[in-house]
PQR file of N, CA, C, O and H, with PARSE charges and radii, in Angstrom:
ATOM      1  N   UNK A   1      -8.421 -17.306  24.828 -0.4000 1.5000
ATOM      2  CA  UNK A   1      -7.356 -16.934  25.724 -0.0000 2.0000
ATOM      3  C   UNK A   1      -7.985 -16.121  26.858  0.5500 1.7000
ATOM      4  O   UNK A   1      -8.942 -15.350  26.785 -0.5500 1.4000
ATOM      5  N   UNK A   2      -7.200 -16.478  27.988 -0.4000 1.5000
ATOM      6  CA  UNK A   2      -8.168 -16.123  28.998 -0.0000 2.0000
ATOM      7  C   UNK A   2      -7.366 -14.210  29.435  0.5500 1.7000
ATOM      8  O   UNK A   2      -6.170 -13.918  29.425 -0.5500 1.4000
ATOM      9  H   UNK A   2      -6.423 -17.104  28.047  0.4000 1.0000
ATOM     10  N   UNK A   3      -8.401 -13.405  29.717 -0.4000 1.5000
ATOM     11  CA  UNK A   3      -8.281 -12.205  29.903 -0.0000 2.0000
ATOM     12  C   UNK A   3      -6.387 -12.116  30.791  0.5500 1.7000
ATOM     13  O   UNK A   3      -5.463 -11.319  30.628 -0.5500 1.4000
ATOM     14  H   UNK A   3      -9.372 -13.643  29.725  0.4000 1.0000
ATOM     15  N   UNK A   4      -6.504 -13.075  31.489 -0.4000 1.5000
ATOM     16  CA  UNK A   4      -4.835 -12.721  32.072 -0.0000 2.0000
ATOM     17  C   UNK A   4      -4.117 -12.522  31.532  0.5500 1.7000
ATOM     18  O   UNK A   4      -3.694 -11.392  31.288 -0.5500 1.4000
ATOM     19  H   UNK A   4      -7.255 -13.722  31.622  0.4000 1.0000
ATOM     20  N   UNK A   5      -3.709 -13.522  31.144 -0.4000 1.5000
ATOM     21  CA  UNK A   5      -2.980 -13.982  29.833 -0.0000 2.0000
ATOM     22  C   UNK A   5      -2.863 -13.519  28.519  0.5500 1.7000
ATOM     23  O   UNK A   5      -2.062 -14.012  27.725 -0.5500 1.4000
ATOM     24  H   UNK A   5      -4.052 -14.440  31.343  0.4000 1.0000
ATOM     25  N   UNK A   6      -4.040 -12.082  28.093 -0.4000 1.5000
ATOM     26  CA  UNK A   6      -3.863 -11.506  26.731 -0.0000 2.0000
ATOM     27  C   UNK A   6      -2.269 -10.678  27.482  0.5500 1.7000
ATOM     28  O   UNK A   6      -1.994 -10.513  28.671 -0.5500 1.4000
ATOM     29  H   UNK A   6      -4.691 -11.681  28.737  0.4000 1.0000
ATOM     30  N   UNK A   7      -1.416 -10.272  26.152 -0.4000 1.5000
ATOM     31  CA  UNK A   7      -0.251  -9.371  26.441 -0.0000 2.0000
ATOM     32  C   UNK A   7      -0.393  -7.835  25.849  0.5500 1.7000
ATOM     33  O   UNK A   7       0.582  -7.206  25.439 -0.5500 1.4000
ATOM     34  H   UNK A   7      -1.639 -10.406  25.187  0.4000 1.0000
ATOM     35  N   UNK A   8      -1.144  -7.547  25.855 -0.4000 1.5000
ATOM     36  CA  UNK A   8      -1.949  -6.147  25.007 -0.0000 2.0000
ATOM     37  C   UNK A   8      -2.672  -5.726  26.409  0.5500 1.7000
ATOM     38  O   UNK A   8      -3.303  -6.345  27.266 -0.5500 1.4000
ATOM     39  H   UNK A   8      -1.936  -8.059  26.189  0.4000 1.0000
ATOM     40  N   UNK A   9      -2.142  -3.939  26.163 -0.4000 1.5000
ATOM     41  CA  UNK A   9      -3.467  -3.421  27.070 -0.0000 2.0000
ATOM     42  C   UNK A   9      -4.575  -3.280  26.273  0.5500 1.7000
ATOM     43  O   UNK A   9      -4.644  -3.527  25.069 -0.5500 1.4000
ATOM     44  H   UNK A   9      -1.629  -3.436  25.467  0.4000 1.0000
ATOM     45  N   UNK A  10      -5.728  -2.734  27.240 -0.4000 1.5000
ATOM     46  CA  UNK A  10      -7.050  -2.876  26.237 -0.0000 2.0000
ATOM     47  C   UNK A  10      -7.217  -1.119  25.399  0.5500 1.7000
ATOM     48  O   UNK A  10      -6.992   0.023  25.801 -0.5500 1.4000
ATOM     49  H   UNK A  10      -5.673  -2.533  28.218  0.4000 1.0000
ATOM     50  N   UNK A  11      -7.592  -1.554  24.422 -0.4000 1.5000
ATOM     51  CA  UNK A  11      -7.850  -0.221  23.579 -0.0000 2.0000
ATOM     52  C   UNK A  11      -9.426  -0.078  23.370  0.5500 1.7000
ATOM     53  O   UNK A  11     -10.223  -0.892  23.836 -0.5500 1.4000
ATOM     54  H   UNK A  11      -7.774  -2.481  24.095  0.4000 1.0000
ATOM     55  N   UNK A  12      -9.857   1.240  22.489 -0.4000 1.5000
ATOM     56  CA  UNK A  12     -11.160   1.316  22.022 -0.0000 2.0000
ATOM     57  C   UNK A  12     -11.553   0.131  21.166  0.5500 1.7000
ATOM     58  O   UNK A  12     -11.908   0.390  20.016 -0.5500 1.4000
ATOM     59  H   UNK A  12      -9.209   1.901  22.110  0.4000 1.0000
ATOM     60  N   UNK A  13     -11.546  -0.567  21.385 -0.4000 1.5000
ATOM     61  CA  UNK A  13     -12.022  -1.719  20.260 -0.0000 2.0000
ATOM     62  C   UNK A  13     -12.235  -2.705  21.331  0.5500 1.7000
ATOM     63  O   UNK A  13     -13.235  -3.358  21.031 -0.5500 1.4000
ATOM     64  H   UNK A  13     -11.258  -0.777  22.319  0.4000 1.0000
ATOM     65  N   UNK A  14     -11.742  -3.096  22.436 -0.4000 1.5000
ATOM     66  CA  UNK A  14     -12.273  -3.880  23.403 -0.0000 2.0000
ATOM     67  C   UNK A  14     -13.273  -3.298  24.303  0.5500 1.7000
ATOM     68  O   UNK A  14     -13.921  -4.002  25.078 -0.5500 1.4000
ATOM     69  H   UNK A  14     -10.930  -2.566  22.680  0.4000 1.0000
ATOM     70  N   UNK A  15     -13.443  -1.731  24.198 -0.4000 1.5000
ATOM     71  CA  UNK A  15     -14.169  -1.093  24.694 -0.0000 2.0000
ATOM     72  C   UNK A  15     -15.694  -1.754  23.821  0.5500 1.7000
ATOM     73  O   UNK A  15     -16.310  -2.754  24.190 -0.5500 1.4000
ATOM     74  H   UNK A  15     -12.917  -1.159  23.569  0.4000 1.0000
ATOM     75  N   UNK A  16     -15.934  -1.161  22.996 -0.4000 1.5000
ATOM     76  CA  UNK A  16     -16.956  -1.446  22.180 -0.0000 2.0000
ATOM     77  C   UNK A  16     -17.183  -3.021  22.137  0.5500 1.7000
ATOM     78  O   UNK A  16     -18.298  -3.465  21.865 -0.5500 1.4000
ATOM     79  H   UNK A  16     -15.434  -0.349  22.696  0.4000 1.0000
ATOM     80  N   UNK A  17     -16.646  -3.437  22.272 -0.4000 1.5000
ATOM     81  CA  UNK A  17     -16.639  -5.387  21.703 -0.0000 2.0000
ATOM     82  C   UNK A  17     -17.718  -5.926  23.655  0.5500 1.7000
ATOM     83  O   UNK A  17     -18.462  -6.873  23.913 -0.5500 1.4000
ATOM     84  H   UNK A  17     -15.740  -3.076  22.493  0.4000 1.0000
ATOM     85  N   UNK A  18     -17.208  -4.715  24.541 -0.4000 1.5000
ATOM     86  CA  UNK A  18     -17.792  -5.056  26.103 -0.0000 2.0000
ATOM     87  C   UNK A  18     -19.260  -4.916  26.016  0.5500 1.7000
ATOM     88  O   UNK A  18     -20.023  -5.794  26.419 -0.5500 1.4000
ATOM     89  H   UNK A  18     -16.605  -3.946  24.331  0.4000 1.0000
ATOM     90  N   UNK A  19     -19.673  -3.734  25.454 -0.4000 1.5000
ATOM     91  CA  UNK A  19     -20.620  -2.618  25.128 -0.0000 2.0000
ATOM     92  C   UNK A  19     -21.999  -3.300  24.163  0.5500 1.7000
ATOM     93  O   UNK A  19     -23.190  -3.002  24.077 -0.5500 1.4000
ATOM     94  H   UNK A  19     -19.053  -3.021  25.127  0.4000 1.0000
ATOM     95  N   UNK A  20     -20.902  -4.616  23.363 -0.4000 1.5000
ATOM     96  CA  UNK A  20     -22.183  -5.191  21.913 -0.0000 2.0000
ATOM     97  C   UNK A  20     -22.841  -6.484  22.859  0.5500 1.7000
ATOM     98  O   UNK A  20     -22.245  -6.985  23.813 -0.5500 1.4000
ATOM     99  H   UNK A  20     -19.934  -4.858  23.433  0.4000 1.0000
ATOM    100  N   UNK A  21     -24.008  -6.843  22.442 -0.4000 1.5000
ATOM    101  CA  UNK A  21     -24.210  -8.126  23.301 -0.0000 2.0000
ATOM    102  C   UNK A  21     -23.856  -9.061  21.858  0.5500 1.7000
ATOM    103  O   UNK A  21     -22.987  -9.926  21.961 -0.5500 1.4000
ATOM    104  H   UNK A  21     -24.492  -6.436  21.668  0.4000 1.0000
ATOM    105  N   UNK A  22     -24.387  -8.908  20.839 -0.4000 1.5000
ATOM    106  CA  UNK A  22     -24.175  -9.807  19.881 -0.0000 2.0000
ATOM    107  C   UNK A  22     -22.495  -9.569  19.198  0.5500 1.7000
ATOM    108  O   UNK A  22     -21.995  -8.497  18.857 -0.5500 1.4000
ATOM    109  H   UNK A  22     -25.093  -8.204  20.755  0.4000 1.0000
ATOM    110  N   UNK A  23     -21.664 -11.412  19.127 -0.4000 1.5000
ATOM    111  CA  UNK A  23     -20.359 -10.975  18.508 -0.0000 2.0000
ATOM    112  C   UNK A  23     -20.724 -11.956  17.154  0.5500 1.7000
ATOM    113  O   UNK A  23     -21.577 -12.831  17.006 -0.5500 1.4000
ATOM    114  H   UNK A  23     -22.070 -12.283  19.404  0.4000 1.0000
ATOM    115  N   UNK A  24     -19.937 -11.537  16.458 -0.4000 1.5000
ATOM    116  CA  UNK A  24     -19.426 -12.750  15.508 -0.0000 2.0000
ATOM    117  C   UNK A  24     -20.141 -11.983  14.212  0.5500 1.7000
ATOM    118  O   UNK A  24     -20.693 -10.883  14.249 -0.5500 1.4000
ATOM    119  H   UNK A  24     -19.244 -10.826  16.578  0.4000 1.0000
ATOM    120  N   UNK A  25     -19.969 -12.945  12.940 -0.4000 1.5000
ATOM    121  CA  UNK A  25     -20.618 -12.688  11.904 -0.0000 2.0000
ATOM    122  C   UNK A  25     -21.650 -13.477  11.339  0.5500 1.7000
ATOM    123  O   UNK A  25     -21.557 -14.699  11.222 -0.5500 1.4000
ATOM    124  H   UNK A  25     -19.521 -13.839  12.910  0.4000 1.0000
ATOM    125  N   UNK A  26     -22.895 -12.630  10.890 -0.4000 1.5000
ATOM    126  CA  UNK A  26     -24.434 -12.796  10.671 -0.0000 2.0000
ATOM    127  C   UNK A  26     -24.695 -13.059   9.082  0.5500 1.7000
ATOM    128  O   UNK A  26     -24.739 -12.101   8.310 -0.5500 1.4000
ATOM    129  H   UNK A  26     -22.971 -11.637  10.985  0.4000 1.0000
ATOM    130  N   UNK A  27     -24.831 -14.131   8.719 -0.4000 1.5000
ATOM    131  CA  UNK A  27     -25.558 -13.917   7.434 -0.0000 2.0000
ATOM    132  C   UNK A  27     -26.479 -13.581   7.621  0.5500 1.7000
ATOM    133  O   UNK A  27     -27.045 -13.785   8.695 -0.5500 1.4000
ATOM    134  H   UNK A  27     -24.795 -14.909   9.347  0.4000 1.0000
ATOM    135  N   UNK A  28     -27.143 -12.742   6.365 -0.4000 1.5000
ATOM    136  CA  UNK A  28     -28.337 -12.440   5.687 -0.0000 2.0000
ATOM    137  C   UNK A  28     -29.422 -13.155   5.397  0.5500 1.7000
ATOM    138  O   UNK A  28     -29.067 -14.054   4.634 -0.5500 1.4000
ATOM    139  H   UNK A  28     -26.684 -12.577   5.492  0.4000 1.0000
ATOM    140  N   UNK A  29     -30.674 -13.221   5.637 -0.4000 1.5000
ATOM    141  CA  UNK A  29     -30.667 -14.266   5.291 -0.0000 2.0000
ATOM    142  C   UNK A  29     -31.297 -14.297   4.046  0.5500 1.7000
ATOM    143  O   UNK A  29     -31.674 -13.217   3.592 -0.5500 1.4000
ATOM    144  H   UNK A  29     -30.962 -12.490   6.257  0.4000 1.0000
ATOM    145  N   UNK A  30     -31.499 -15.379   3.362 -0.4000 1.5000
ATOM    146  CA  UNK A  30     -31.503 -15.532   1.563 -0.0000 2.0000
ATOM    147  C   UNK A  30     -32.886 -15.213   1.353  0.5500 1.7000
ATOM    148  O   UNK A  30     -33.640 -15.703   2.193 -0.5500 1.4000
ATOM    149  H   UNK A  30     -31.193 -16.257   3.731  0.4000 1.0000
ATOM    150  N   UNK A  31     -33.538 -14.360   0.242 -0.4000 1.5000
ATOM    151  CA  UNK A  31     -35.144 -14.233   0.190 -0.0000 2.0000
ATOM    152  C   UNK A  31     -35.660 -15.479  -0.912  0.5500 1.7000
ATOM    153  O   UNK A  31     -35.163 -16.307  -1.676 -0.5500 1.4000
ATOM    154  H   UNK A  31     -32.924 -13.963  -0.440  0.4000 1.0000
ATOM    155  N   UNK A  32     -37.040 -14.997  -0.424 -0.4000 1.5000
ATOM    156  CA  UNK A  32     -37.867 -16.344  -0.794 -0.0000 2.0000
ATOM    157  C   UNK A  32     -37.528 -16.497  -1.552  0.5500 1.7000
ATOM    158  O   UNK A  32     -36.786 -17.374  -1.110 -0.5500 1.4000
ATOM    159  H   UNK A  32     -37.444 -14.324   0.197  0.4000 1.0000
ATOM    160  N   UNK A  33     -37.108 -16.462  -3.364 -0.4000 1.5000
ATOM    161  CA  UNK A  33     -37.011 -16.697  -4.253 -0.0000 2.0000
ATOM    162  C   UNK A  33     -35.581 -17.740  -4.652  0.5500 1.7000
ATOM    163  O   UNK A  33     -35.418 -18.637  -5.479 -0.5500 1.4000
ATOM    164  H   UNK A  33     -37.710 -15.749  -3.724  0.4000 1.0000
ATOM    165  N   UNK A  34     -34.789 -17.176  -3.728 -0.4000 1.5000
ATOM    166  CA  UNK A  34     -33.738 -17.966  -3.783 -0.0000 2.0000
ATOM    167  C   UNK A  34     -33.292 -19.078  -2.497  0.5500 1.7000
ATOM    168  O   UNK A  34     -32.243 -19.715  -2.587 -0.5500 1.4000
ATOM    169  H   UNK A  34     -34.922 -16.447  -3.057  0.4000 1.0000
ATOM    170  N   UNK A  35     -34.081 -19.202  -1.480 -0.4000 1.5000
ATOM    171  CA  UNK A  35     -34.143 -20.447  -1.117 -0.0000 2.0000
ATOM    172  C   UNK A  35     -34.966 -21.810  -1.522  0.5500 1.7000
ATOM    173  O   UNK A  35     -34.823 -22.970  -1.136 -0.5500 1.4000
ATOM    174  H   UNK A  35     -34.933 -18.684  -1.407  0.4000 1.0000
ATOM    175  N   UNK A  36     -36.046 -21.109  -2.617 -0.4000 1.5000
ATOM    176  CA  UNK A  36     -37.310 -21.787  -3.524 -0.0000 2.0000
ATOM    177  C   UNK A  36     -36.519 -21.838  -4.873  0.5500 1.7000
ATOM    178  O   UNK A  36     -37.200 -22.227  -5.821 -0.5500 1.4000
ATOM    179  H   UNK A  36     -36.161 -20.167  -2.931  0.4000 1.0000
ATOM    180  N   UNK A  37     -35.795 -21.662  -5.027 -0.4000 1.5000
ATOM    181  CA  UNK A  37     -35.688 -21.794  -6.677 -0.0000 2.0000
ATOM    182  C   UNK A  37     -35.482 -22.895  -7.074  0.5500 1.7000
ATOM    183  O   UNK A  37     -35.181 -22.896  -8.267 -0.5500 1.4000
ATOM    184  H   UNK A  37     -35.242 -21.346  -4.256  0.4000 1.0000
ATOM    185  N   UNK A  38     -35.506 -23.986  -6.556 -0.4000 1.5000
ATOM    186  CA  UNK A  38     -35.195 -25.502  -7.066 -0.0000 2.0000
ATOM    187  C   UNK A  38     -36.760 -25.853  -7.051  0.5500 1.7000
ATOM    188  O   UNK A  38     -37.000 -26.807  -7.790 -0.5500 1.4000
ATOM    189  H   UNK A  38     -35.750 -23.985  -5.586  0.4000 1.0000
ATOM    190  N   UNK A  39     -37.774 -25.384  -6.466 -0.4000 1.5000
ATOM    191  CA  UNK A  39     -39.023 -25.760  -6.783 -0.0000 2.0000
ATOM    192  C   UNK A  39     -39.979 -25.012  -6.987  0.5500 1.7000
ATOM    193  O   UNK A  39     -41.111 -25.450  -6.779 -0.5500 1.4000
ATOM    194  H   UNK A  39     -37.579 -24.608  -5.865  0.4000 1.0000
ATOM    195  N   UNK A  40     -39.755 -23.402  -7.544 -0.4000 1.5000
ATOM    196  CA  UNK A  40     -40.181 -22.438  -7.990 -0.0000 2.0000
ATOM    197  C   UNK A  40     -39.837 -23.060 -10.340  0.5500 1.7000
ATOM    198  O   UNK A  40     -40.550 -22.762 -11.298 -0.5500 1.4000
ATOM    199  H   UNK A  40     -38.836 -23.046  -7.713  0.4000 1.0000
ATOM    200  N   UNK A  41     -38.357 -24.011 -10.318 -0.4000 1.5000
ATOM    201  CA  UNK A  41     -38.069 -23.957 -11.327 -0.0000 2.0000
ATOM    202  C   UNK A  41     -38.904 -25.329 -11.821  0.5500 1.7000
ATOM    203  O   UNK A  41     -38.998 -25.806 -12.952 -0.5500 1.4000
ATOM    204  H   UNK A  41     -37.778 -24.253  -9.540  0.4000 1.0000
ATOM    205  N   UNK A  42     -39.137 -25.514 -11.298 -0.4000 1.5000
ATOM    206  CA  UNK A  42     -40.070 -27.887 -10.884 -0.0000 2.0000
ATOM    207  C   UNK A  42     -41.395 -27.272 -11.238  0.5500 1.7000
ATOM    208  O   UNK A  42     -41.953 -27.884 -12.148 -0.5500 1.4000
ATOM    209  H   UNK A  42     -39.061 -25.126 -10.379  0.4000 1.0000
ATOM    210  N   UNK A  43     -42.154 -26.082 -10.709 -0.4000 1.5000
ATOM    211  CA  UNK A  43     -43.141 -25.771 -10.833 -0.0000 2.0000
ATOM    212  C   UNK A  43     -43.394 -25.075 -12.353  0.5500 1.7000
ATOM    213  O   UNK A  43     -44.256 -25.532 -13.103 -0.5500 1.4000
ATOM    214  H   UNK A  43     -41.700 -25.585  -9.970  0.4000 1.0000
ATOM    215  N   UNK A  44     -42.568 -23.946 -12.721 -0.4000 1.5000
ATOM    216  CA  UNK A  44     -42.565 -23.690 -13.684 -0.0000 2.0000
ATOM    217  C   UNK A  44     -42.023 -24.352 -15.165  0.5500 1.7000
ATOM    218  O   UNK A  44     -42.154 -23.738 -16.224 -0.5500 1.4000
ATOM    219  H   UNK A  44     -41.867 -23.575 -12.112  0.4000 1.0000
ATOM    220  N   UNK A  45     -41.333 -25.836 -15.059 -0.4000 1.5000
ATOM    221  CA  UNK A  45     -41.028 -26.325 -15.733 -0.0000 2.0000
ATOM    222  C   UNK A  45     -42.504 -27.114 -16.495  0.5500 1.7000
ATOM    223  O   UNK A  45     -42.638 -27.340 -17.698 -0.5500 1.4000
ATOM    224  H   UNK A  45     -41.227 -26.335 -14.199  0.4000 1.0000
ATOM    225  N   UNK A  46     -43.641 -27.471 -15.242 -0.4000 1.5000
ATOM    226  CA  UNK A  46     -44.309 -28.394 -15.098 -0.0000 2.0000
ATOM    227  C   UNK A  46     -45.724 -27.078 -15.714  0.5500 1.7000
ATOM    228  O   UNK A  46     -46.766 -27.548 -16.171 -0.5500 1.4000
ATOM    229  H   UNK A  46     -43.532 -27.288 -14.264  0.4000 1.0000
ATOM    230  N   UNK A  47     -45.596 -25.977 -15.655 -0.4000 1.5000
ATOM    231  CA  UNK A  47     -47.151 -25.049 -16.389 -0.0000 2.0000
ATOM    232  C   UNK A  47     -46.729 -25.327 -17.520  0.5500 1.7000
ATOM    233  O   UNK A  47     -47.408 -26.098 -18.199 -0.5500 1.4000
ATOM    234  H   UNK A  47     -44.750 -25.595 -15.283  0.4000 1.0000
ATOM    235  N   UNK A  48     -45.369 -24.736 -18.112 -0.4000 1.5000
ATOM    236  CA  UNK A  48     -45.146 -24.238 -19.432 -0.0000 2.0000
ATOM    237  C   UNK A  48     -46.065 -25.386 -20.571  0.5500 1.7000
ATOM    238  O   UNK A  48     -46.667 -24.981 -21.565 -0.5500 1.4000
ATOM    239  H   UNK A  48     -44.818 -24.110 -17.560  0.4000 1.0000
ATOM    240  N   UNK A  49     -46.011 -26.440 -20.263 -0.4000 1.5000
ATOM    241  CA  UNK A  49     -46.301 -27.132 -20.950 -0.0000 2.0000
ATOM    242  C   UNK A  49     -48.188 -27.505 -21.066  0.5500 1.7000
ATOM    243  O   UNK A  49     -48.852 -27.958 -21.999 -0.5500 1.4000
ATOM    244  H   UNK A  49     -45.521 -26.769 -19.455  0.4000 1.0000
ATOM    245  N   UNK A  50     -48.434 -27.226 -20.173 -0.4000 1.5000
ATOM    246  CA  UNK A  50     -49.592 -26.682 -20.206 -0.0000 2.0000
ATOM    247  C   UNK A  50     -50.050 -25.518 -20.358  0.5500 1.7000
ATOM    248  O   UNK A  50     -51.274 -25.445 -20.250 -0.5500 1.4000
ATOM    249  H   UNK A  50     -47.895 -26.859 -19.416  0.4000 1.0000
ATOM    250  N   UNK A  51     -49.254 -24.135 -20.672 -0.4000 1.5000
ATOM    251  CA  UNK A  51     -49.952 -23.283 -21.194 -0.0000 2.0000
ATOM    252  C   UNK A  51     -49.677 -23.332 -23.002  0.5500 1.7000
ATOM    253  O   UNK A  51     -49.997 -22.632 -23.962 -0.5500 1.4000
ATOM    254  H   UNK A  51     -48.260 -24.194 -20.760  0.4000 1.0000
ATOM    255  N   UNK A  52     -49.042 -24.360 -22.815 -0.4000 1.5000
ATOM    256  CA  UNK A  52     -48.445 -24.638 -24.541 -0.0000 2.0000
ATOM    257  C   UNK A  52     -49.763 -25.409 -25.133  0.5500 1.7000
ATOM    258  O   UNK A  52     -50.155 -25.120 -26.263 -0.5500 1.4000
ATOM    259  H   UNK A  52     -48.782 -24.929 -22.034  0.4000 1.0000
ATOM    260  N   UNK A  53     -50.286 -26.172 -24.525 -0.4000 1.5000
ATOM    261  CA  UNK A  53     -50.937 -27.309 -24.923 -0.0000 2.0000
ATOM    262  C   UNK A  53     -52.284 -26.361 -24.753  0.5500 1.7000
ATOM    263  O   UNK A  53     -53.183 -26.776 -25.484 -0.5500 1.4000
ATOM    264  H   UNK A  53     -49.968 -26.407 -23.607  0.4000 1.0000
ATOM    265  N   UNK A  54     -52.539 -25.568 -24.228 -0.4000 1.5000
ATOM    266  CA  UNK A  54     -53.681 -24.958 -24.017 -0.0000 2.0000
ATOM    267  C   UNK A  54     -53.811 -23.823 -25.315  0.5500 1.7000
ATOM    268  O   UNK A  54     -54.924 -23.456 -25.692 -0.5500 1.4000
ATOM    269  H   UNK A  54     -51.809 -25.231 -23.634  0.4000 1.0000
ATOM    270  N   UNK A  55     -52.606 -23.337 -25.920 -0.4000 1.5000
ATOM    271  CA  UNK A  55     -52.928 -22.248 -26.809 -0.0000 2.0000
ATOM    272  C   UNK A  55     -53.350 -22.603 -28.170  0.5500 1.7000
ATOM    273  O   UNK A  55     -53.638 -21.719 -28.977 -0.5500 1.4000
ATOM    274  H   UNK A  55     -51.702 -23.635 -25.614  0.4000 1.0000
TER
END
C-alpha cells in the first residue's frame, strides 16, 4: 500500500522500520551437523561395520 493511501498517522514503529536497512524475517542458519546428517548417517552406517569386522 502506497504511503498515501495508509489511514494511520505514523508512530515510533515506522520511525524505526525508516532507520533499519534490513526488513523481514531471517532464518538461522542450520549448523554443519544438521544440514549433513543424511550423509554424516550413510557414512557412519558404512564404518560400523568395519570396525565390527576388524575387532
Amino acid at each position: 500500500m502506497a504511503d498515501s493511501q495508509y489511514p494511520y498517522p505514523p508512530d515510533r514503529f515506522d520511525d524505526e522500520a525508516d532507520a533499519v536497512t534490513f526488513h523481514g524475517a531471517h532464518r538461522a542458519e542450520l549448523p554443519f551437523w544438521r544440514e549433513n546428517l543424511l550423509y554424516i548417517i550413510i557414512i557412519g552406517a558404512a564404518v560400523v561395520p568395519l570396525v565390527v569386522r576388524s575387532s
